[in-house]
N, CA and C atoms as a LAMMPS dump frame, in Angstrom:
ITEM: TIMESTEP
0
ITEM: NUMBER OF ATOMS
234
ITEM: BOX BOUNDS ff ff ff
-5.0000000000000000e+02 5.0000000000000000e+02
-5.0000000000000000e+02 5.0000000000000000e+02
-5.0000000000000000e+02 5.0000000000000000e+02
ITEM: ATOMS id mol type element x y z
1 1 1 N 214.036 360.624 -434.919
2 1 2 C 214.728 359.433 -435.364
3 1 3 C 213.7 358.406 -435.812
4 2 1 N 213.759 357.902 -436.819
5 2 2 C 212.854 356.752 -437.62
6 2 3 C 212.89 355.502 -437.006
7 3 1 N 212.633 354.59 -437.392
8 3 2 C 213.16 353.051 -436.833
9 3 3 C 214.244 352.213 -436.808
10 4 1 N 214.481 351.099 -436.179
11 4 2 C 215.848 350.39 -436.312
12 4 3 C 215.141 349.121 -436.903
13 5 1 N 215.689 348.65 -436.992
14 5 2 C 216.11 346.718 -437.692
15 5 3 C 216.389 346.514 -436.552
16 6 1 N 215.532 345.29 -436.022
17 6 2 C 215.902 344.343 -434.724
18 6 3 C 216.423 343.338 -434.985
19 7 1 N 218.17 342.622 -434.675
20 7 2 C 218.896 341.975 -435.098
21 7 3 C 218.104 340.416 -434.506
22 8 1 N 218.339 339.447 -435.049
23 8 2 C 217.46 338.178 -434.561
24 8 3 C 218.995 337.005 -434.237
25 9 1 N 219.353 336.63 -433.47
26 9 2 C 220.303 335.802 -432.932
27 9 3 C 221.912 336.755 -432.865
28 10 1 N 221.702 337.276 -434.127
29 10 2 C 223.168 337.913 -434.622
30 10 3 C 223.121 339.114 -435.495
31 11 1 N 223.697 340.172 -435.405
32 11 2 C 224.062 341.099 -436.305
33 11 3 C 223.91 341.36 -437.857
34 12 1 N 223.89 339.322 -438.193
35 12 2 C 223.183 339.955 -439.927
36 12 3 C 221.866 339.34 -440.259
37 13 1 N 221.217 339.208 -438.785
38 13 2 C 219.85 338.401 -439.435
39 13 3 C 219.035 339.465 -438.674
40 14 1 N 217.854 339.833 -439.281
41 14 2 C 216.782 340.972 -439.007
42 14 3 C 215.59 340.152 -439.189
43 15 1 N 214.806 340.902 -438.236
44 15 2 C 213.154 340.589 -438.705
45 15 3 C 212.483 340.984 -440.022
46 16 1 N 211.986 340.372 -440.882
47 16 2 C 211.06 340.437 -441.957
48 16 3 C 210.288 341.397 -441.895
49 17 1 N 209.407 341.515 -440.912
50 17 2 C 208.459 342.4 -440.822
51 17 3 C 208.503 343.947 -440.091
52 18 1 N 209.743 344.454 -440.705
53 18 2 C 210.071 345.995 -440.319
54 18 3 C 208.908 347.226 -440.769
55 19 1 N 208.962 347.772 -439.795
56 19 2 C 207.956 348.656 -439.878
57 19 3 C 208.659 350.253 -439.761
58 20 1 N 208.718 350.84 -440.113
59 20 2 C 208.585 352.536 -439.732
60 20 3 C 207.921 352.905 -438.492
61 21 1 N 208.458 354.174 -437.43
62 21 2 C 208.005 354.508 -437.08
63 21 3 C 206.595 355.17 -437.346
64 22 1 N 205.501 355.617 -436.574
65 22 2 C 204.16 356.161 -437.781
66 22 3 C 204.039 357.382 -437.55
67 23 1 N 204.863 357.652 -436.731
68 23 2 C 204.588 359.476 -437.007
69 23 3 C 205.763 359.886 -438.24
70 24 1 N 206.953 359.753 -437.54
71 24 2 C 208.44 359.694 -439.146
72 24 3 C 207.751 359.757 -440.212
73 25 1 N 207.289 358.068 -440.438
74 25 2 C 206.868 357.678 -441.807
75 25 3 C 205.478 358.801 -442.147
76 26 1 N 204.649 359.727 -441.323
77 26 2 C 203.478 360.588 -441.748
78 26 3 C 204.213 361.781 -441.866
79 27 1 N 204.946 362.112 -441.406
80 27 2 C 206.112 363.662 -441.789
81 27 3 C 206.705 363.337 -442.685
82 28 1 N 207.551 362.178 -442.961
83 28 2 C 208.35 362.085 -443.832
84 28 3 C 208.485 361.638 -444.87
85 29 1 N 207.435 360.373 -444.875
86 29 2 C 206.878 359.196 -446.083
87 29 3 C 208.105 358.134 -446.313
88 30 1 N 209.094 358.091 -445.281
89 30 2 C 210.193 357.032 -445.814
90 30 3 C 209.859 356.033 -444.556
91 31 1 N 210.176 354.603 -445.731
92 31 2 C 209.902 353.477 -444.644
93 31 3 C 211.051 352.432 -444.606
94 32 1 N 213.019 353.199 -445.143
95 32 2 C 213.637 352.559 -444.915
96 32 3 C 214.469 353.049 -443.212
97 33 1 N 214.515 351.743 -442.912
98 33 2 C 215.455 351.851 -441.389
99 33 3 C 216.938 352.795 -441.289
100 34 1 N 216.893 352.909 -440.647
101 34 2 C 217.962 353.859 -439.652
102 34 3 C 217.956 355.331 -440.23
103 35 1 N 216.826 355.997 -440.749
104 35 2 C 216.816 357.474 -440.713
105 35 3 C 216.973 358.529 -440.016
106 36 1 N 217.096 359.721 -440.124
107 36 2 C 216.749 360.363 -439.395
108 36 3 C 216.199 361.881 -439.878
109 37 1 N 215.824 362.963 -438.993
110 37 2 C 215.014 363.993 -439.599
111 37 3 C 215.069 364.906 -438.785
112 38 1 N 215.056 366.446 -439.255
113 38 2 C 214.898 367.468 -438.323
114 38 3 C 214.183 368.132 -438.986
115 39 1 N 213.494 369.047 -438.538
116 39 2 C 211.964 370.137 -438.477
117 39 3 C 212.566 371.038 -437.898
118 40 1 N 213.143 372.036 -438.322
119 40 2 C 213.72 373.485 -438.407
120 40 3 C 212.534 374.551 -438.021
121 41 1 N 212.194 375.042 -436.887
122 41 2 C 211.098 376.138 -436.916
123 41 3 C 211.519 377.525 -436.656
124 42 1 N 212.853 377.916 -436.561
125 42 2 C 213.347 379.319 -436.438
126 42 3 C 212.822 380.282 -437.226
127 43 1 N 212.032 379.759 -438.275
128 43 2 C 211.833 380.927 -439.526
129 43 3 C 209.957 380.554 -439.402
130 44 1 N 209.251 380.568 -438.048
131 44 2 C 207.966 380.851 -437.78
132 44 3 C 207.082 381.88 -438.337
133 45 1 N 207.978 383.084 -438.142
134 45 2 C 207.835 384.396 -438.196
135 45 3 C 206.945 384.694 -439.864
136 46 1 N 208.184 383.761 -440.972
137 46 2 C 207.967 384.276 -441.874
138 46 3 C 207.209 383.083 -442.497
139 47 1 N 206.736 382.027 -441.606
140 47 2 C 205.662 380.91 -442.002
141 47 3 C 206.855 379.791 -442.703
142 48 1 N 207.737 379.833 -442.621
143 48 2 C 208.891 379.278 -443.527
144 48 3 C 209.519 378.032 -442.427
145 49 1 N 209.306 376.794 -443.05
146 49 2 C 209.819 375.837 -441.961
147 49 3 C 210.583 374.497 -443.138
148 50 1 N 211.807 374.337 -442.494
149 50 2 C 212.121 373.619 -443.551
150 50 3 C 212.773 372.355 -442.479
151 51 1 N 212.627 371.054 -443.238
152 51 2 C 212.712 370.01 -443.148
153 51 3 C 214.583 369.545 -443.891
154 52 1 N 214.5 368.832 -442.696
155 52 2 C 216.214 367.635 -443.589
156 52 3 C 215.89 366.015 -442.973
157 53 1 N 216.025 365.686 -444.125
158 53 2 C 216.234 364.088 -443.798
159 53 3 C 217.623 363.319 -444.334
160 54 1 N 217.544 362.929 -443.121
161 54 2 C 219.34 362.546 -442.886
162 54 3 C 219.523 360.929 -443.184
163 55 1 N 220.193 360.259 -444.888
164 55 2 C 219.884 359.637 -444.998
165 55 3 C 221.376 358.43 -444.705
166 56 1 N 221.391 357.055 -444.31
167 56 2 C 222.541 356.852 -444.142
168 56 3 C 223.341 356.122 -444.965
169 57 1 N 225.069 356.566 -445.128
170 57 2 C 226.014 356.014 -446.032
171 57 3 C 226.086 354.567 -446.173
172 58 1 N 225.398 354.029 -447.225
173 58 2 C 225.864 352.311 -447.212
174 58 3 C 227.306 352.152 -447.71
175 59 1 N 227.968 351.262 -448.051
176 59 2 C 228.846 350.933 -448.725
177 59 3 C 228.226 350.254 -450.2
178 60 1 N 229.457 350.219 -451.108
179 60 2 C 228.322 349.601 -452.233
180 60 3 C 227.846 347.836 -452.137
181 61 1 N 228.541 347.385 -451.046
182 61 2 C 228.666 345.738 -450.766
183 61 3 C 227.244 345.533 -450.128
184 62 1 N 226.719 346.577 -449.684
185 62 2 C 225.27 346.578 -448.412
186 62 3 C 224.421 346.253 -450.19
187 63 1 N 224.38 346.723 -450.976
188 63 2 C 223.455 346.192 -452.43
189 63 3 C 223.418 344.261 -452.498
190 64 1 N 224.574 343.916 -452.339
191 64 2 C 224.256 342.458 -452.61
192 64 3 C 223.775 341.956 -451.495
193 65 1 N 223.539 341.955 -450.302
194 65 2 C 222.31 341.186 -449.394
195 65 3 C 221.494 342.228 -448.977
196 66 1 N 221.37 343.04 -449.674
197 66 2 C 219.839 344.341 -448.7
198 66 3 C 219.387 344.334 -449.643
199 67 1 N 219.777 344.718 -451.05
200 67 2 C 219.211 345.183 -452.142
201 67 3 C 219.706 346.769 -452.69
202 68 1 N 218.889 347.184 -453.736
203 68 2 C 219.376 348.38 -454.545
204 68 3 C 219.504 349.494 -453.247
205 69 1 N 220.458 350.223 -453.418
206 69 2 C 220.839 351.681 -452.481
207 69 3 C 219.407 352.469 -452.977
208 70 1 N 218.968 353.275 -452.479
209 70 2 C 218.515 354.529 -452.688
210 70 3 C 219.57 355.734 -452.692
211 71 1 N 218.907 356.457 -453.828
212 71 2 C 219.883 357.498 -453.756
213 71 3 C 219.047 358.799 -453.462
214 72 1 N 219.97 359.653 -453.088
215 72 2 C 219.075 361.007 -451.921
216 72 3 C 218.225 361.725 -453.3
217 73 1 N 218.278 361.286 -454.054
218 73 2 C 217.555 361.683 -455.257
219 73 3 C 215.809 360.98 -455.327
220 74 1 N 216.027 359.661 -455.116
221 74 2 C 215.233 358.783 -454.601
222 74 3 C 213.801 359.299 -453.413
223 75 1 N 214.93 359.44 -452.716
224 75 2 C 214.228 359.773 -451.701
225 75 3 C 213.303 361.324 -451.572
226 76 1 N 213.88 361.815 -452.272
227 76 2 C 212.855 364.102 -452.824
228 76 3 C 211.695 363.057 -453.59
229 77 1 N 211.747 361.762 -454.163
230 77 2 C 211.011 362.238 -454.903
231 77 3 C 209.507 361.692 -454.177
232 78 1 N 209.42 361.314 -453.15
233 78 2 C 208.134 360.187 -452.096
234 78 3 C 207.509 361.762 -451.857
């Protein structure tokens, strides 16, 4: 699991200075909040290990005070 946003008095005010977890962000290279990720190793055998990053549903209203969405397109390409 990546990092959270620490709410500051109330629910829509956050700290400025959000950071990524630093191992996440060195496996994964994403440094937006509330991610998440799994590392699949069942397929050892054949050296074959595959990765998912689990990215989360905004609404399109989260664009006018967060900023532009990323799209999971976005994100293959870091």
């Amino acid at each position: 699991m990546g990092g959270k946003e620490t709410p500051v008095y109330d629910t829509d005010t956050h700290f400025d200075d959000y950071k990524q977890e630093s191992f996440f962000q060195y496996l994964f290279g994403a440094r937006e909040p509330g991610l998440m990720a799994l590392i699949d190793y069942n397929n050892l055998i054949d050296n074959k290990v595959k990765e998912y990053l689990f990215i989360p549903r905004h609404p399109p209203s989260y664009a006018a005070w967060m900023g532009p969405i990323k799209t999971p397109e976005e994100f293959q390409t870091h």
